[in-house]
Backbone atoms as SQL, in Angstrom:
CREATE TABLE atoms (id INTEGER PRIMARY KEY, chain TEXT, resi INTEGER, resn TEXT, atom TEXT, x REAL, y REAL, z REAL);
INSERT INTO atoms VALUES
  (1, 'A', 1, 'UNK', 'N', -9.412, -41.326, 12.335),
  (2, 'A', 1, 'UNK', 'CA', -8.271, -41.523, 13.209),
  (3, 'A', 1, 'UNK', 'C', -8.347, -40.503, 14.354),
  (4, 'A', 2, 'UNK', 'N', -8.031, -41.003, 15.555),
  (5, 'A', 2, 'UNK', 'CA', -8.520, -40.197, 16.470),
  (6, 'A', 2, 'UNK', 'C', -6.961, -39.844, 16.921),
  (7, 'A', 3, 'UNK', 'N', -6.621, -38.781, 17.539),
  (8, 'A', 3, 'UNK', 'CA', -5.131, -37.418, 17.739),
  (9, 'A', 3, 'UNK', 'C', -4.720, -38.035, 19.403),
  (10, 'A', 4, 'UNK', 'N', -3.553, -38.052, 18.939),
  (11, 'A', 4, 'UNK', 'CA', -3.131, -38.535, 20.470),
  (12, 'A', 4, 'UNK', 'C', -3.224, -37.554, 21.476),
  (13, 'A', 5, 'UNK', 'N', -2.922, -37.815, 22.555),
  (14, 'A', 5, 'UNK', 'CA', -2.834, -36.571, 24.007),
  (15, 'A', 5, 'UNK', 'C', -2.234, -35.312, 23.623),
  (16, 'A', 6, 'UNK', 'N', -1.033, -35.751, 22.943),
  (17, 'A', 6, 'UNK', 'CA', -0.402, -34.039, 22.635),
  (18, 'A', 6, 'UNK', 'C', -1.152, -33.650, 21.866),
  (19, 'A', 7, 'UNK', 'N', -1.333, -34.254, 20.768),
  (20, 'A', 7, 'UNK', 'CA', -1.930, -33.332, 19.472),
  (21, 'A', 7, 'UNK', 'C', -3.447, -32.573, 19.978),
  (22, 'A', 8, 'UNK', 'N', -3.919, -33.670, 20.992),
  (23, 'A', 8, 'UNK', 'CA', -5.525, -32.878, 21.453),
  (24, 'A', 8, 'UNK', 'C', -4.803, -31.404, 21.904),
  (25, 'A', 9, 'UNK', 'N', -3.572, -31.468, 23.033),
  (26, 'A', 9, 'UNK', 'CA', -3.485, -30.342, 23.457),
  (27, 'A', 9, 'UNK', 'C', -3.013, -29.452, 22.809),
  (28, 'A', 10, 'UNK', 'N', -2.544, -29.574, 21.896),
  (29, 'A', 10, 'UNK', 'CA', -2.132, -28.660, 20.483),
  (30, 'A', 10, 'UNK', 'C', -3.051, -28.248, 20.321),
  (31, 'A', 11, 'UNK', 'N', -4.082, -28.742, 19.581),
  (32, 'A', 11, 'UNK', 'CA', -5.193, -28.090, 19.095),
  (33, 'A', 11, 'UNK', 'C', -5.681, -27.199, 20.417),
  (34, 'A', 12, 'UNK', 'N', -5.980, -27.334, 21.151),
  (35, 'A', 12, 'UNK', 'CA', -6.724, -26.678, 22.726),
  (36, 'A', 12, 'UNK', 'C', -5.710, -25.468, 22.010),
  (37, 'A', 13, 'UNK', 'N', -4.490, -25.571, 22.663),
  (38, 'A', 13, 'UNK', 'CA', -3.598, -24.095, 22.563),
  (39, 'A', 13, 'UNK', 'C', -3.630, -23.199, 21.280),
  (40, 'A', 14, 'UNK', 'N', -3.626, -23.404, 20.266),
  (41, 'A', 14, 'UNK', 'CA', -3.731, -22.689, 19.075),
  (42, 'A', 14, 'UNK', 'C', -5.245, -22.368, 19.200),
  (43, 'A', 15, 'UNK', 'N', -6.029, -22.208, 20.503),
  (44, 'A', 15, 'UNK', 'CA', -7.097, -21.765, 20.490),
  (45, 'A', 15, 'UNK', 'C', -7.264, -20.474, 21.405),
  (46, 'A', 16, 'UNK', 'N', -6.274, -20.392, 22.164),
  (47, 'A', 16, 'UNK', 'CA', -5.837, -19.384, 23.180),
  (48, 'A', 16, 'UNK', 'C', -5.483, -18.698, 22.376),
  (49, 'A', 17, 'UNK', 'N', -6.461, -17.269, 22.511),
  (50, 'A', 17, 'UNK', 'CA', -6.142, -15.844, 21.735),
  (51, 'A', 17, 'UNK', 'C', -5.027, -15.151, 22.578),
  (52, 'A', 18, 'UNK', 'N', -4.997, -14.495, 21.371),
  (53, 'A', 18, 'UNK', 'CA', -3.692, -13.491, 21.864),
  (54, 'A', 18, 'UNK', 'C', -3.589, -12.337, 22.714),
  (55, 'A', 19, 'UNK', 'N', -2.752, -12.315, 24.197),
  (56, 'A', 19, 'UNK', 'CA', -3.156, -11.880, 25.071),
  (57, 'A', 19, 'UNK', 'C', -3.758, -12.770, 26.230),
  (58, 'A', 20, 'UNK', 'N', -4.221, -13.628, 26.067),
  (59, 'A', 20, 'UNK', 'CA', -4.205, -14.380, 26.975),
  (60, 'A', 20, 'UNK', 'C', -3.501, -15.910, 27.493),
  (61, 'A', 21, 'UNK', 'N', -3.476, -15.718, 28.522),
  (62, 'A', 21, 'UNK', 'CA', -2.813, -17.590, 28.756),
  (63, 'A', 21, 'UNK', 'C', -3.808, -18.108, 29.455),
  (64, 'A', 22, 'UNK', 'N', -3.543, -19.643, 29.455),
  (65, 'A', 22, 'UNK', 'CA', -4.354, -20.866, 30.513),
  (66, 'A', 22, 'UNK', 'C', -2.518, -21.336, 30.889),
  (67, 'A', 23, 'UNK', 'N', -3.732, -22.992, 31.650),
  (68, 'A', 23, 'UNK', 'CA', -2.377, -23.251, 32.490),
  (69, 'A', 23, 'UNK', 'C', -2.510, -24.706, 31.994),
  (70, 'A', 24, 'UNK', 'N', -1.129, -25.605, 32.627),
  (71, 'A', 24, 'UNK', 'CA', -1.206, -26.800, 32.039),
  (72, 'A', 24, 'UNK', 'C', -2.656, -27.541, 32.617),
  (73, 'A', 25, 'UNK', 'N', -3.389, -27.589, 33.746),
  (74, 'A', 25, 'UNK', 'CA', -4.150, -27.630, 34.414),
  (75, 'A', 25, 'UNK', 'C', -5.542, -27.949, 33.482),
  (76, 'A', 26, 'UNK', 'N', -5.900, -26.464, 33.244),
  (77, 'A', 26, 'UNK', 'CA', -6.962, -25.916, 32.773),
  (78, 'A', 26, 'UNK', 'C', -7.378, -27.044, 31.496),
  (79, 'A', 27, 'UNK', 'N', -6.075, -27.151, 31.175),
  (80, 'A', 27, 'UNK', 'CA', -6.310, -27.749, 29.121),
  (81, 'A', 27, 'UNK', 'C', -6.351, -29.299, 29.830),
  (82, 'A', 28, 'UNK', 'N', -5.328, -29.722, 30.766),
  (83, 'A', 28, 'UNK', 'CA', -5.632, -31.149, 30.993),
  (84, 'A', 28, 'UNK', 'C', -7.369, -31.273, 31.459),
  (85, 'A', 29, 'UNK', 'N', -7.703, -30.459, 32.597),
  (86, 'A', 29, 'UNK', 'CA', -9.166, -30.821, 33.312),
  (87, 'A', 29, 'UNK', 'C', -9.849, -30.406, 31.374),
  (88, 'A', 30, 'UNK', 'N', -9.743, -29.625, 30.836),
  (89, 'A', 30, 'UNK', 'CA', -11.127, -29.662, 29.211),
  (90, 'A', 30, 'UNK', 'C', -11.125, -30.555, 28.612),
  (91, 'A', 31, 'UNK', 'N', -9.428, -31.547, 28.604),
  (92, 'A', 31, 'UNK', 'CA', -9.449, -33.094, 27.913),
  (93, 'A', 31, 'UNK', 'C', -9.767, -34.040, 28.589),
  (94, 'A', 32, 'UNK', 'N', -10.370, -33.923, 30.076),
  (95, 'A', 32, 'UNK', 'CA', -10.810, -34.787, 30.459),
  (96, 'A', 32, 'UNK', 'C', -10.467, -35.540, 31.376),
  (97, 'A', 33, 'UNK', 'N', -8.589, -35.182, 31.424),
  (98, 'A', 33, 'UNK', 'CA', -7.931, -35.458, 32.350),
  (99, 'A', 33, 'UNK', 'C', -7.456, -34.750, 33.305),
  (100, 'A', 34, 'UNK', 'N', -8.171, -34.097, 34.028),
  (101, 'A', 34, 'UNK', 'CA', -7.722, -33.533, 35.091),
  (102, 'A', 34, 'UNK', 'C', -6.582, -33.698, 36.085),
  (103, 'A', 35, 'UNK', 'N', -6.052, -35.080, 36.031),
  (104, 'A', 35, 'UNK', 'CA', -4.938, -35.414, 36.333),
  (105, 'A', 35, 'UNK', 'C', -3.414, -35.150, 35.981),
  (106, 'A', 36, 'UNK', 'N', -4.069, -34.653, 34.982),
  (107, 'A', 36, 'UNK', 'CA', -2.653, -35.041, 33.780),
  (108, 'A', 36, 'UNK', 'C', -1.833, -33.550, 33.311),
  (109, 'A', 37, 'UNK', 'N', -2.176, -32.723, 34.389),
  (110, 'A', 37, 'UNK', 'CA', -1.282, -31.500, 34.176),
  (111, 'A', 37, 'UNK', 'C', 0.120, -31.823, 33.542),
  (112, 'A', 38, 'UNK', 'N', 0.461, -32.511, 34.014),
  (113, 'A', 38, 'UNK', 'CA', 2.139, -32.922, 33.809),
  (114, 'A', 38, 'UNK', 'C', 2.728, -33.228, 32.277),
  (115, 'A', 39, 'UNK', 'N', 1.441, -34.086, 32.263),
  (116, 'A', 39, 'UNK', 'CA', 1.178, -34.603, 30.629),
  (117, 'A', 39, 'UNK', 'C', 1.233, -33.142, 29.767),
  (118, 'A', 40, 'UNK', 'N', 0.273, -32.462, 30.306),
  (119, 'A', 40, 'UNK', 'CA', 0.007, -30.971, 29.123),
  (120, 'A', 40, 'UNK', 'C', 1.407, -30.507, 29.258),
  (121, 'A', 41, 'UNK', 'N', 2.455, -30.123, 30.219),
  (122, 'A', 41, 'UNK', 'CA', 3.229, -29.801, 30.204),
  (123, 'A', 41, 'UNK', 'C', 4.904, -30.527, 29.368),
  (124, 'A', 42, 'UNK', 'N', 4.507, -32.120, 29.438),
  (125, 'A', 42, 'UNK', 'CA', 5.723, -32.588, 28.372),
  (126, 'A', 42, 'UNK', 'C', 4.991, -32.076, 27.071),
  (127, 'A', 43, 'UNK', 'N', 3.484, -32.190, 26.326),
  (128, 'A', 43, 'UNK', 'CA', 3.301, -31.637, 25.725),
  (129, 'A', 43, 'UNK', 'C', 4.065, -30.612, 25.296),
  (130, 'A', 44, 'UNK', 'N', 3.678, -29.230, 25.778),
  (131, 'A', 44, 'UNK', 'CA', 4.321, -28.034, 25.639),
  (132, 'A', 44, 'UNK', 'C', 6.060, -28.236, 25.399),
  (133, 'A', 45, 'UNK', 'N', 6.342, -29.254, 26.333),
  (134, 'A', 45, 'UNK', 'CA', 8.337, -29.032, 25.963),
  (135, 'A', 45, 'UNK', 'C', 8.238, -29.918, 24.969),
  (136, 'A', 46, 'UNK', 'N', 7.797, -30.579, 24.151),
  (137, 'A', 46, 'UNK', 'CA', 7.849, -31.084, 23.100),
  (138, 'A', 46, 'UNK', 'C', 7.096, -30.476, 21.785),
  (139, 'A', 47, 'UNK', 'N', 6.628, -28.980, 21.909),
  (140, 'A', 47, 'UNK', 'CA', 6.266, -28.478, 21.048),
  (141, 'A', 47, 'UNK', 'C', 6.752, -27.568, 20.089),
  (142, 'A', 48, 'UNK', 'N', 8.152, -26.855, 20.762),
  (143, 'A', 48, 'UNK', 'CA', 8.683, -25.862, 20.373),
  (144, 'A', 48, 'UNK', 'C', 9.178, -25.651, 19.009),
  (145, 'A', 49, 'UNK', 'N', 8.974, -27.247, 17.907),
  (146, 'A', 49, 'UNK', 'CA', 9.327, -27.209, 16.765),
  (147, 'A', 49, 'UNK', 'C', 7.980, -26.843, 16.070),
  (148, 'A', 50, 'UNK', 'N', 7.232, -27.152, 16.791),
  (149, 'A', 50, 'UNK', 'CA', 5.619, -26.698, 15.803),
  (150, 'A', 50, 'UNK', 'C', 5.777, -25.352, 15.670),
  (151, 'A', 51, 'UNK', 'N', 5.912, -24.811, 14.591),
  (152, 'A', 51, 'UNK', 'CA', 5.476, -22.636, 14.727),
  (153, 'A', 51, 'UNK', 'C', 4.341, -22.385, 15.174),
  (154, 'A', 52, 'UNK', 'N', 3.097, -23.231, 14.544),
  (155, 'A', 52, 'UNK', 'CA', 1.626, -22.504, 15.228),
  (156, 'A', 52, 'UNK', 'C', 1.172, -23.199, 16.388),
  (157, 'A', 53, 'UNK', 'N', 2.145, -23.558, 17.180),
  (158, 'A', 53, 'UNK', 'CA', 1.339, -23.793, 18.859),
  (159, 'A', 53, 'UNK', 'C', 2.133, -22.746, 19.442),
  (160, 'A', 54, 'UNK', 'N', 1.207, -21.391, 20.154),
  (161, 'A', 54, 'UNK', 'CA', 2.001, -20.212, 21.042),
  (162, 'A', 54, 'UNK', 'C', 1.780, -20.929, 22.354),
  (163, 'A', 55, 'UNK', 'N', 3.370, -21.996, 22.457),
  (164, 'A', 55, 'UNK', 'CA', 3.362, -22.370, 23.644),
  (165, 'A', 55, 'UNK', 'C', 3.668, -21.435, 24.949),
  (166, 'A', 56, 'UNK', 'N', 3.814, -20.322, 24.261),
  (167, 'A', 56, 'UNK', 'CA', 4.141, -19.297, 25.592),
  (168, 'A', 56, 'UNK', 'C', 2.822, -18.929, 26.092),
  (169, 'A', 57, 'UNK', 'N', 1.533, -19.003, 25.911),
  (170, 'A', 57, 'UNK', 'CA', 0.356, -18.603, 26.590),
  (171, 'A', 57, 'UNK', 'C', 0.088, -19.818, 27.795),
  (172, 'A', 58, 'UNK', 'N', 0.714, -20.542, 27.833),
  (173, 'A', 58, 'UNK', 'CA', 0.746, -21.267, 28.604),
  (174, 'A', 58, 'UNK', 'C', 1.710, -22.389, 30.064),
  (175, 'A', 59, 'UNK', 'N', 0.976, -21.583, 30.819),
  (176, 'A', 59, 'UNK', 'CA', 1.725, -20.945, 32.433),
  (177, 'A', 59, 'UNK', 'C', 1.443, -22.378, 33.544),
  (178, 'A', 60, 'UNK', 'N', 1.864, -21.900, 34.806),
  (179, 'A', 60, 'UNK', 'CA', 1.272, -22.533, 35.549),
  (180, 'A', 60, 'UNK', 'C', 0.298, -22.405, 36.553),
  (181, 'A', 61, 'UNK', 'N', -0.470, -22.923, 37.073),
  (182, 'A', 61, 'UNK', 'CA', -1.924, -22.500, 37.583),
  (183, 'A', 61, 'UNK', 'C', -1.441, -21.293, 38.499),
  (184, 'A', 62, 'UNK', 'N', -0.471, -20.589, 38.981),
  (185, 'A', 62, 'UNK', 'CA', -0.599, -19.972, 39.584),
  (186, 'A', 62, 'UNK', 'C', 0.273, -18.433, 39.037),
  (187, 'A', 63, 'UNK', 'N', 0.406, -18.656, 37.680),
  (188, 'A', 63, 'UNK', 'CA', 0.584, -17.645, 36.792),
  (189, 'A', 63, 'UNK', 'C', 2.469, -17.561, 36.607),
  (190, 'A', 64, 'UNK', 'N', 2.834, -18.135, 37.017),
  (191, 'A', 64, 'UNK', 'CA', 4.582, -18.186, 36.708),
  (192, 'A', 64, 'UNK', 'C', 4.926, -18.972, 35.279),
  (193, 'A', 65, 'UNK', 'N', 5.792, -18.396, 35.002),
  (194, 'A', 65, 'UNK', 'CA', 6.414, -18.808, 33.554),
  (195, 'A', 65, 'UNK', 'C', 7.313, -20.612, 33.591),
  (196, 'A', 66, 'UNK', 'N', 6.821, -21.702, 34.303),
  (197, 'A', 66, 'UNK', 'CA', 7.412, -22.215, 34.634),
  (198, 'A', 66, 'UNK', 'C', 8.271, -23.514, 34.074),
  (199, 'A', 67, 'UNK', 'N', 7.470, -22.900, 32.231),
  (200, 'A', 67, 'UNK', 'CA', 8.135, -23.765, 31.250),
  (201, 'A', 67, 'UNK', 'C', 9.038, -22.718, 30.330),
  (202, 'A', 68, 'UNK', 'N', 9.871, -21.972, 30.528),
  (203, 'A', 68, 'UNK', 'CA', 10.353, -20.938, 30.049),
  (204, 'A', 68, 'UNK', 'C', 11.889, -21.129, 29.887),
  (205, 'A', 69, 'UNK', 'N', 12.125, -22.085, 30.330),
  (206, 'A', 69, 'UNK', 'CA', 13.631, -23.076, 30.262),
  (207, 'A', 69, 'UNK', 'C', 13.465, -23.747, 28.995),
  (208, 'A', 70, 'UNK', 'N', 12.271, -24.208, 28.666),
  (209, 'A', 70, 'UNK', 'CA', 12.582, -24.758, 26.869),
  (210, 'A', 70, 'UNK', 'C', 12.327, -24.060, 25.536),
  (211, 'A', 71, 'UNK', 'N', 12.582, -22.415, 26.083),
  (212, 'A', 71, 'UNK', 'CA', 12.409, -21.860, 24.911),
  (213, 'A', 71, 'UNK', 'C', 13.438, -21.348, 24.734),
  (214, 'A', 72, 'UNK', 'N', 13.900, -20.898, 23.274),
  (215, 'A', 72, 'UNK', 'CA', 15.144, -20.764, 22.673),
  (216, 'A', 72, 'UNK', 'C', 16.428, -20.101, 23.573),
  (217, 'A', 73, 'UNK', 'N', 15.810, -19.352, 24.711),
  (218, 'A', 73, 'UNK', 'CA', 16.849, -18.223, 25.459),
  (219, 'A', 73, 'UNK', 'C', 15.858, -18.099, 26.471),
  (220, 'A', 74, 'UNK', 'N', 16.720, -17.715, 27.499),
  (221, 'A', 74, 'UNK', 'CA', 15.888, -17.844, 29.019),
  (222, 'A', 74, 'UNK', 'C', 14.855, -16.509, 29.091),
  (223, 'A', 75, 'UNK', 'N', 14.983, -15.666, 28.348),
  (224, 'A', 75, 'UNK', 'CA', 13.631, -14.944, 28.034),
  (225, 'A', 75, 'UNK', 'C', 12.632, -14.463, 26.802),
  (226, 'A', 76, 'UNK', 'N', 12.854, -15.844, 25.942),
  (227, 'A', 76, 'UNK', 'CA', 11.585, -15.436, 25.178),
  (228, 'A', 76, 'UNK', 'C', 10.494, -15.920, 25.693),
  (229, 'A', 77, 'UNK', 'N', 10.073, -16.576, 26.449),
  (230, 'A', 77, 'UNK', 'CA', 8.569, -16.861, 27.140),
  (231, 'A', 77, 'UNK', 'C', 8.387, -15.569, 27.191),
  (232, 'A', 78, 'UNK', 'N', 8.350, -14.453, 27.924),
  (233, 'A', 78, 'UNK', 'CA', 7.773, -13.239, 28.896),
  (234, 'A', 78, 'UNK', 'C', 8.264, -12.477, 27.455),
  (235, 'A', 79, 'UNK', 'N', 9.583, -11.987, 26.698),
  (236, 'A', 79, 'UNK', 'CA', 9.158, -11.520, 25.696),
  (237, 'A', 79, 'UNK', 'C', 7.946, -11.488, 24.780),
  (238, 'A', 80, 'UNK', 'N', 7.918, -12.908, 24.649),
  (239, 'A', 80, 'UNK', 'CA', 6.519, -12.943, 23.504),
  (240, 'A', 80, 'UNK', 'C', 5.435, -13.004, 24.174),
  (241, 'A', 81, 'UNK', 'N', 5.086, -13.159, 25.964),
  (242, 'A', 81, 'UNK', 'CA', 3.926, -12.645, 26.043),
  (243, 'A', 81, 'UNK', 'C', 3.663, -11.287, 26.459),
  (244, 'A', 82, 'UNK', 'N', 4.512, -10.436, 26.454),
  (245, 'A', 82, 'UNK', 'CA', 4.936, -9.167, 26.747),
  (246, 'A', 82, 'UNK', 'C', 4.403, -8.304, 25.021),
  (247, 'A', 83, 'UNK', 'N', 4.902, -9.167, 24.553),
  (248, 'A', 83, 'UNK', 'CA', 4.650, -8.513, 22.914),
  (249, 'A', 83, 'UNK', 'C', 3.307, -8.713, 23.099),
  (250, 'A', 84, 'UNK', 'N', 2.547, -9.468, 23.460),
  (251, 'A', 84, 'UNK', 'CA', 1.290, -9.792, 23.498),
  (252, 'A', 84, 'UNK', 'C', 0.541, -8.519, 24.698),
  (253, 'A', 85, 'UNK', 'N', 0.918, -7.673, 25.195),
  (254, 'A', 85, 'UNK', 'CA', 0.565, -7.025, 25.903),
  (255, 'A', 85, 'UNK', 'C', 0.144, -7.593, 27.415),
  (256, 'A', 86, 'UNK', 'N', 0.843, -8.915, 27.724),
  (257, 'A', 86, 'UNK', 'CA', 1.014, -9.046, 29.173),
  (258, 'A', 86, 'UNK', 'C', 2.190, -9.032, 29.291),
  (259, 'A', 87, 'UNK', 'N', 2.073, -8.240, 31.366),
  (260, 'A', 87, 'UNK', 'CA', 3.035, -8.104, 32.076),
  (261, 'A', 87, 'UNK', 'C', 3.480, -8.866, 32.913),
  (262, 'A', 88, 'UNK', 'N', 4.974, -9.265, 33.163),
  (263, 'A', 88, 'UNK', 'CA', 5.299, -10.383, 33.508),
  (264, 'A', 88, 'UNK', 'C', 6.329, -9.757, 34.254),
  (265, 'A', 89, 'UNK', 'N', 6.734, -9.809, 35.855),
  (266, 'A', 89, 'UNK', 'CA', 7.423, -9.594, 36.774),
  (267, 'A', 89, 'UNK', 'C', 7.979, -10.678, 37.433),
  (268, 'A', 90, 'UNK', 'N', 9.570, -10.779, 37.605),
  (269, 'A', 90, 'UNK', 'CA', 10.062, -11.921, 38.462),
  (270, 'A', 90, 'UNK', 'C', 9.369, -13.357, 37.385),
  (271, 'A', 91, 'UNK', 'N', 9.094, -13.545, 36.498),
  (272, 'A', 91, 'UNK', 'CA', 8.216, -15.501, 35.662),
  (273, 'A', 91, 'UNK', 'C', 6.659, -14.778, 36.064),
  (274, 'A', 92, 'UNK', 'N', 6.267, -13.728, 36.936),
  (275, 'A', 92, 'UNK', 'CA', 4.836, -14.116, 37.514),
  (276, 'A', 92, 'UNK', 'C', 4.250, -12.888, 36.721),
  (277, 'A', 93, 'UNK', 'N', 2.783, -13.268, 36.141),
  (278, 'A', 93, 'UNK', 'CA', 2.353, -12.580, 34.968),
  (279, 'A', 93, 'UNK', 'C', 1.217, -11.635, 36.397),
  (280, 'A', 94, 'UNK', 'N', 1.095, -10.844, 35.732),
  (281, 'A', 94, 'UNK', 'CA', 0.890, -9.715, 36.780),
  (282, 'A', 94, 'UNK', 'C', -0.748, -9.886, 36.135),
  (283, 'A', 95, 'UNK', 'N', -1.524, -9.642, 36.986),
  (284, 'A', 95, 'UNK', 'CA', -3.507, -9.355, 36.825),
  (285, 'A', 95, 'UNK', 'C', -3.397, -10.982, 36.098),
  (286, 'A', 96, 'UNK', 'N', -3.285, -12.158, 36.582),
  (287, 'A', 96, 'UNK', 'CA', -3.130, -12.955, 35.880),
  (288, 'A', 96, 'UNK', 'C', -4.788, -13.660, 36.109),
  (289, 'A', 97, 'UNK', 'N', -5.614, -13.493, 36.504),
  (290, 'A', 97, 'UNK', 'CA', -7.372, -13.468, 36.712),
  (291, 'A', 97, 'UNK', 'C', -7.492, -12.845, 35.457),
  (292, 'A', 98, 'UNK', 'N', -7.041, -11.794, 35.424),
  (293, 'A', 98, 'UNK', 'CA', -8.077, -11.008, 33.903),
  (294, 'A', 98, 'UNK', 'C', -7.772, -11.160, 33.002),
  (295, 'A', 99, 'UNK', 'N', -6.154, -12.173, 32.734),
  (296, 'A', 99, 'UNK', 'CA', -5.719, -12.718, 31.364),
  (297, 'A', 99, 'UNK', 'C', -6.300, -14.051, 31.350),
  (298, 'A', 100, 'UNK', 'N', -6.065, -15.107, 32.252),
  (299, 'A', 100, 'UNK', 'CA', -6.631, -16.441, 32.469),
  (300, 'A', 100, 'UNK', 'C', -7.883, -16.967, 31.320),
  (301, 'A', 101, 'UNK', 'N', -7.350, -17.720, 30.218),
  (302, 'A', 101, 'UNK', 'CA', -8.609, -18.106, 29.402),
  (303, 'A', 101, 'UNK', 'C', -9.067, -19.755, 29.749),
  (304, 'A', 102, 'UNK', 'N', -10.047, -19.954, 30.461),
  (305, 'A', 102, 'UNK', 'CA', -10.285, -20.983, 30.380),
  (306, 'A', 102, 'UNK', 'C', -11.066, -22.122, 29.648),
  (307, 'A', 103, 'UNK', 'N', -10.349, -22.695, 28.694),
  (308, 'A', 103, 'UNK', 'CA', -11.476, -23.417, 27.889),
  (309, 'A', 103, 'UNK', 'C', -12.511, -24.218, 28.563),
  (310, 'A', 104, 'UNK', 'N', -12.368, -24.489, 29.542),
  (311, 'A', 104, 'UNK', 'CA', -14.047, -24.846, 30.062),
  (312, 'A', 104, 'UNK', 'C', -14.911, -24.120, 29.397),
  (313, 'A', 105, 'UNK', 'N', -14.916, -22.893, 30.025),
  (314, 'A', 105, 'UNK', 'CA', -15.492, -21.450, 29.999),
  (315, 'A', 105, 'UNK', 'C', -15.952, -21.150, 28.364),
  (316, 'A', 106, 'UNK', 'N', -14.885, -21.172, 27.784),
  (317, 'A', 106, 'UNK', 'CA', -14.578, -20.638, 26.466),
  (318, 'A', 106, 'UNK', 'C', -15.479, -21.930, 25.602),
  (319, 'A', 107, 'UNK', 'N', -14.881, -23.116, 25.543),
  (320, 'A', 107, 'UNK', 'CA', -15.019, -23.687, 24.525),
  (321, 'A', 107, 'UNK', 'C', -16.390, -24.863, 24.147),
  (322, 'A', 108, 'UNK', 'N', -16.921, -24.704, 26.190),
  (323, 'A', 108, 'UNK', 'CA', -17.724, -25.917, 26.149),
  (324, 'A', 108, 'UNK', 'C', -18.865, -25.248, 26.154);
C-alpha cells in the first residue's frame, strides 16, 4: 500500500534532526512536487495531533515561522525551536542558511 501526500510528508519531517528546519518547499520539491508547497503546508496544519511529527522544524522558504498560528498558543513554534537551540527574532529564525536541512542534500 502506497502513503498518501501527507503521510509521505510526515515521514520526510520526522527526519529533520534536531536543531534544524526545512521549509514547506524543500519537502514538496524531494516528493517530487515542487509545486505543491501549499500541500506540505495543509500537511503540517493537519498534523498537530501526531506527537512524533516536530512540525515546528518546519518554516517558510525564507525562514519565518509562518505556520505558528496552529500550534497550541501563539508561541510554541519558536519556543520549541528555541529549546532546540535556534534563534528566532520577530517569526524570523536568525543564521537560517546554517540551520536549513535540505533533504535533497540529506536524503538523496
Amino acid at each position: 500500500m502506497s502513503l498518501s501526500f501527507f503521510e509521505q510528508v510526515y515521514e520526510v519531517v520526522k527526519l529533520i534532526p534536531e536543531g534544524r528546519v526545512t521549509s514547506y518547499g524543500a519537502i514538496a520539491k524531494y516528493l517530487g512536487s515542487g509545486q505543491s508547497a501549499r500541500m506540505v503546508g495543509w500537511a503540517m496544519n493537519a498534523s498537530h495531533t501526531l506527537p512524533d511529527v516536530p512540525a515546528h522544524r518546519v518554516v517558510n522558504r525564507n525562514g519565518l515561522l509562518s505556520g505558528k498560528m496552529h500550534f497550541s498558543s501563539p508561541t510554541a513554534m519558536q519556543e520549541a525551536l528555541e529549546a532546540e537551540g535556534i534563534q528566532v527574532v520577530d517569526d524570523q529564525i536568525q543564521g537560517f542558511k546554517s540551520v536549513f536541512w535540505d533533504p535533497m542534500e540529506e536524503l538523496m
